[in-house]
N, C-alpha and C positions, 0 to 999 in steps of 0.2 A: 543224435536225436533228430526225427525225422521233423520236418515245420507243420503244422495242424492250425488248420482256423481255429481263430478264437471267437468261440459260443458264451458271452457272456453269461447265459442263464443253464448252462449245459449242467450245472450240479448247483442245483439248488439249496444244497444245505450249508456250501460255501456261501453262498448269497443270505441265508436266514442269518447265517455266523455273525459276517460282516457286522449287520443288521443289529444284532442283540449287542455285538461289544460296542459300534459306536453309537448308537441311537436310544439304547437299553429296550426297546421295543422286541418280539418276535413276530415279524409276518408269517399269514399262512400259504407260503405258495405249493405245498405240497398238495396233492389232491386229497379232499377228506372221506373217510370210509363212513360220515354220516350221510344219508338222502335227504339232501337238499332241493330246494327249489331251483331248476335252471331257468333263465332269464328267458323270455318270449325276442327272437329280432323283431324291431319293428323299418318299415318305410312309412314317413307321414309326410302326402303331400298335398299342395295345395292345386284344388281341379276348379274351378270358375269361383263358383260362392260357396263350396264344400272342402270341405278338411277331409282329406280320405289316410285311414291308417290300415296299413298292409303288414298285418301278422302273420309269419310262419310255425304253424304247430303241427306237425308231422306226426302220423301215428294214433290219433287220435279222433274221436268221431264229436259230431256238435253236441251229444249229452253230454260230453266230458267237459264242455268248454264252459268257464262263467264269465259272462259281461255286466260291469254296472260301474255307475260313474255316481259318485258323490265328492258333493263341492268341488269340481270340476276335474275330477281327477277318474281319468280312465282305469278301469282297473281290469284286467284279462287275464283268469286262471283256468287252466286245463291239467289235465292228466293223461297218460300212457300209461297202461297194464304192461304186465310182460305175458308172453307167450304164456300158455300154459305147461307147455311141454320143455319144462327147466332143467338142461342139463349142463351145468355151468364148468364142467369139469373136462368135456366135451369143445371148448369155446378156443380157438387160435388167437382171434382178434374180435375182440368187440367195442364196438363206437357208436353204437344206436343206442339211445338215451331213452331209460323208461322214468316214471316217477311226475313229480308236480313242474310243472311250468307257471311261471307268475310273472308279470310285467302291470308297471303302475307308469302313468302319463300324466301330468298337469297340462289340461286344455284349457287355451283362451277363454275368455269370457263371452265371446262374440256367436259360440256355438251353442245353436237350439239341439237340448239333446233329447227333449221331445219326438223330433221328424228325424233323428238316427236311423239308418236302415244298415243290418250286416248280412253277410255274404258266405258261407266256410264251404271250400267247395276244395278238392285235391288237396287239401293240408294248409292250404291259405285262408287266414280269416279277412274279412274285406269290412271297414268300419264306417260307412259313408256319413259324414255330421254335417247337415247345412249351416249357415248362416243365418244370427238372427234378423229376423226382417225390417228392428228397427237401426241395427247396426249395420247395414251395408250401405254401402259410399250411395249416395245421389247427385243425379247430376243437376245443374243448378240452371235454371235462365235465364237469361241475359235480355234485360228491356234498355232500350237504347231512350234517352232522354228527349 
């Protein structure tokens, strides 16, 4: 018998097995044949007195994309179409994802989402949030006695 790395996730229904007989639960790591939401990546960082969130949604144009924030929570949904000219039968390999994208963010409290300005420009959304003006740090004076 020849030695072979061990792929702990290499058959997954070894791994669901495990799972059900000692946990009683079944996870879903198989992929599902329903369309689902795929998750938005995001990068959030912080740029002087602005919060900037760097969204990848590829494939997609800005009427597809929705932005809106309620009680402080970002919320960024888009969609992909697929080609019109569907011939799935046709297909070797396919890895480009069509359907809904969704991603949801709890933002501090310190952000005016009033003076919000975004960006979508190559498949990246850009989310710039300032700061509110009564919450940034001040610097103090100092009187000598």
């Amino acid at each position: 018998m020849p030695i072979q790395k061990w792929q702990p996730l290499a058959n997954t229904r070894e791994f669901e097995d495990i799972f059900t007989r000692f946990l009683g639960i079944r996870p879903s790591l198989t992929a599902s044949t329903e369309q689902e939401a795929w998750s938005i990546p995001l990068d959030v960082a912080q740029e002087g007195d602005n919060l900037v969130v760097i969204a990848s949604i590829p494939g997609t144009t800005k009427d597809n994309i929705d932005v809106s924030v309620d009680d402080n929570v970002l919320t960024i949904k888009a969609e992909t179409q697929e080609s019109s000219s569907k011939e799935s039968d046709g297909y070797l390999l396919r890895e480009r994802r069509t359907g809904s994208y969704y991603r949801a963010l709890r933002l501090p409290e310190t952000v005016d989402f009033e003076k919000a300005e975004s960006l979508f420009k190559d498949g990246v959304l850009t989310i710039k949030l300032p700061k509110l003006e009564s919450k940034k740090a001040r610097k103090l004076e100092i009187s000598a006695a």
